[in-house]
N, C-alpha and C positions, 0 to 999 in steps of 0.2 A: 579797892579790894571788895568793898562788899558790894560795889552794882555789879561785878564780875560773878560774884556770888547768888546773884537775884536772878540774873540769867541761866545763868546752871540750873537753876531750880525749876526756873520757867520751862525751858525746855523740856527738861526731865518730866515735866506733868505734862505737856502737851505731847508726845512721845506715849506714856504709858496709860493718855486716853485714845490710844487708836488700838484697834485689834491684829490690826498689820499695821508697823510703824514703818515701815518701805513704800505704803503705797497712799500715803498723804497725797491728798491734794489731784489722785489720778483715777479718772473715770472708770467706773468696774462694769462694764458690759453681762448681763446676766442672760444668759439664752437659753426658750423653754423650746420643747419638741415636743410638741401635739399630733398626739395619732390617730386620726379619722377609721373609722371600723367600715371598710364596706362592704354590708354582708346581705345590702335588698335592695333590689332593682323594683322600678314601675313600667308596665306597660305603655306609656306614654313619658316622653320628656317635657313635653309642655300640652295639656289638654286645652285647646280651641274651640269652644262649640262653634264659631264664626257665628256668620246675622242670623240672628233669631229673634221671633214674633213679639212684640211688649206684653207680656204677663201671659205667655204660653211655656207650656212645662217640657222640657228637655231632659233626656239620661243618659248616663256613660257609666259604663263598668270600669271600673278604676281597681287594677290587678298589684296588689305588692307582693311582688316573688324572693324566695330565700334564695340568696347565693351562695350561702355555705354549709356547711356538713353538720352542724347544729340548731338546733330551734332557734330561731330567733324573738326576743318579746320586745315586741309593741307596748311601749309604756304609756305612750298618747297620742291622739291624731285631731289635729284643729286649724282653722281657719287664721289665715293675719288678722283677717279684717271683721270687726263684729259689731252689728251684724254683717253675715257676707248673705251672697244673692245663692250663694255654691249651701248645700245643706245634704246630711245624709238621710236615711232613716231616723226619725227622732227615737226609735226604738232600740237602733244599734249600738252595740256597745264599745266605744273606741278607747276602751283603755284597760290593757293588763292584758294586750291580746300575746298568742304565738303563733309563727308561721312555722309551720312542719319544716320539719328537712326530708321527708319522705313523702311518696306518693306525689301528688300536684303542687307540693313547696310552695304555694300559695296561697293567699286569703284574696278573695270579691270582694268589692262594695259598689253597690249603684251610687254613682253622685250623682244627683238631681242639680238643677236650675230653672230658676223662676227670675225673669230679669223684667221688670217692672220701671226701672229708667233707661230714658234714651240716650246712646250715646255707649263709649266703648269703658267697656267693663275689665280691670285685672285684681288676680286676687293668688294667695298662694297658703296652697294646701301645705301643712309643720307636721312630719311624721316623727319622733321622737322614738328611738333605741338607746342605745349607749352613745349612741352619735345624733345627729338630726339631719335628717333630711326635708327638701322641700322640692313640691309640684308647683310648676307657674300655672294659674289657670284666667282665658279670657273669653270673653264673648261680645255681643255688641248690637245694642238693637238702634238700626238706622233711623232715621228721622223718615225717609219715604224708603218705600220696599215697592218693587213691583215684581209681585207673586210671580212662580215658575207654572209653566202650562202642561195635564199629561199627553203623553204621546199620542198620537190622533193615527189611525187607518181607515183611508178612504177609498172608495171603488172611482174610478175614472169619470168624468163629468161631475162629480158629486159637488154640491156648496156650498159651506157649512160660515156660521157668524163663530167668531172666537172671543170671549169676555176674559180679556187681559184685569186682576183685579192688580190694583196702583193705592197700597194702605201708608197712609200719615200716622208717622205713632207721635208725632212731636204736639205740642200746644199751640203751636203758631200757621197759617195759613201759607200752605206753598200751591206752588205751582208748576203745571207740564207745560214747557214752553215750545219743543217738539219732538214730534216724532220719527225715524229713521228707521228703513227696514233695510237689511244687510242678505248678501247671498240671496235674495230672492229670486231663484231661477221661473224664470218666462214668466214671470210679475205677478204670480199664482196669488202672492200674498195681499192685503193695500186695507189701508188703513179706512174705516166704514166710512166715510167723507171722502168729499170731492179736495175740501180744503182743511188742515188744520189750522184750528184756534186753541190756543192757550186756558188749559182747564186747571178751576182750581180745585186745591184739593186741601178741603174745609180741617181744623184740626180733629185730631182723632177720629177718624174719616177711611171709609174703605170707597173707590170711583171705580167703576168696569169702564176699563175703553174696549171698543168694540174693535175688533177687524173682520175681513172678510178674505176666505182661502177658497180659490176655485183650483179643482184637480184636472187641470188640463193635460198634464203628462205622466206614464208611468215612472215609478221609481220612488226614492224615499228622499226626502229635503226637509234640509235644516233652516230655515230662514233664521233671522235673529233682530227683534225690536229692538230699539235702545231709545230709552226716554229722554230729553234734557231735561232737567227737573231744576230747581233754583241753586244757586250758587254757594260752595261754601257750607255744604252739607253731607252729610254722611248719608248714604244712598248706596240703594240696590236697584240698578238703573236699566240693566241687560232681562231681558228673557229667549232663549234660547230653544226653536222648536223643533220637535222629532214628527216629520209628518208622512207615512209610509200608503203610498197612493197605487192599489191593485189593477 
């Protein structure tokens, strides 16, 4: 009688410490519904400066437009990554901003870069509203670069030398192992040599290779260099010419 008695009791306390006593022992699922606000759009979904120069300076207008029929406030705008190579005006003020709902419903900013290492850069721009949004941003400075050439107009028989500049931004010694000239109609284009050799290209180093363009036909031609350069590296390897012959 009384362990019958001990059990009654037990029960009855394990029972009146639960807040539902039906749902002993059964898993309670809690489900939250998060409401994203979107009320600003960017000019860009992902800003790319692509290959750019080692420690030469770049800009982009980076536009955050209102999409709705209210002001919207800019609570703060900053980088992931800090330091980042991405930087605005040190004198802009990126916090407690609003973007009109009237007139150009938007706010500018120039974003600058200055990218100082080689090799490929990302980074992501945090605009903070009531919500957060984010800008991917990359760029990337190749280990060799060979410069873009401008457009050339020449009068017929003319023959002009072309200094292809081939800049190393890396630390380490590469090398042009050859060279390849594409589209060259009636061979106008050829490389200042009889023969190529493999030129090095010392670190942190700007080399001109030379060519040479005789305008033997009218009309305009695109030839296009393409370097080999060493293996296994990030490279700007093409240059592509606009050469317009009177």
């Amino acid at each position: 009688m009384i362990s019958k008695i001990t059990y009654i009791v037990t029960l009855l306390l394990i029972l009146n410490s639960c807040e539902n006593p039906t749902q002993i022992d059964v898993p309670r699922i809690i489900e939250y519904d998060y409401v994203t606000k979107k009320n600003i759009e960017f000019n860009y979904d992902t800003l790319d400066f692509g290959m750019v120069d080692k420690d030469a300076f770049y800009s982009e207008i980076f536009k955050i437009i209102n999409t709705s029929s209210e002001p919207v406030k800019i609570n703060n705008i900053y980088f992931e990554n800090s330091p980042s190579i991405f930087y605005f005006d040190p004198s802009q003020n990126l916090q407690n901003l609003f973007v009109p709902n009237t007139n150009q419903k938007e706010l500018n900013f120039r974003l600058n870069l200055r990218q100082s290492i080689v090799g490929e850069y990302y980074d992501k721009l945090i605009i903070e509203t009531d919500s957060i949004y984010s800008l991917i941003l990359k760029s990337v400075v190749p280990d060799v670069k060979a410069q873009d050439y401008p457009d050339l107009k020449l009068n017929l028989n003319d023959e002009i030398t072309l200094k292809i500049k081939v800049l190393n931004f890396s630390n380490y010694l590469r090398r042009i192992n050859d060279v390849d000239i594409k589209n060259n109609d009636f061979n106008q284009l050829r490389y200042n040599d009889f023969s190529f050799k493999n030129i090095n290209l010392p670190a942190n180093s700007i080399v001109e290779v030379e060519f040479k363009f005789k305008a033997q036909q009218r009309g305009t031609f695109t030839p296009r260099i393409e370097f080999d350069f060493s293996k296994n590296i990030i490279s700007k390897n093409i240059v592509d010419l606009n050469i317009e012959v009177n």
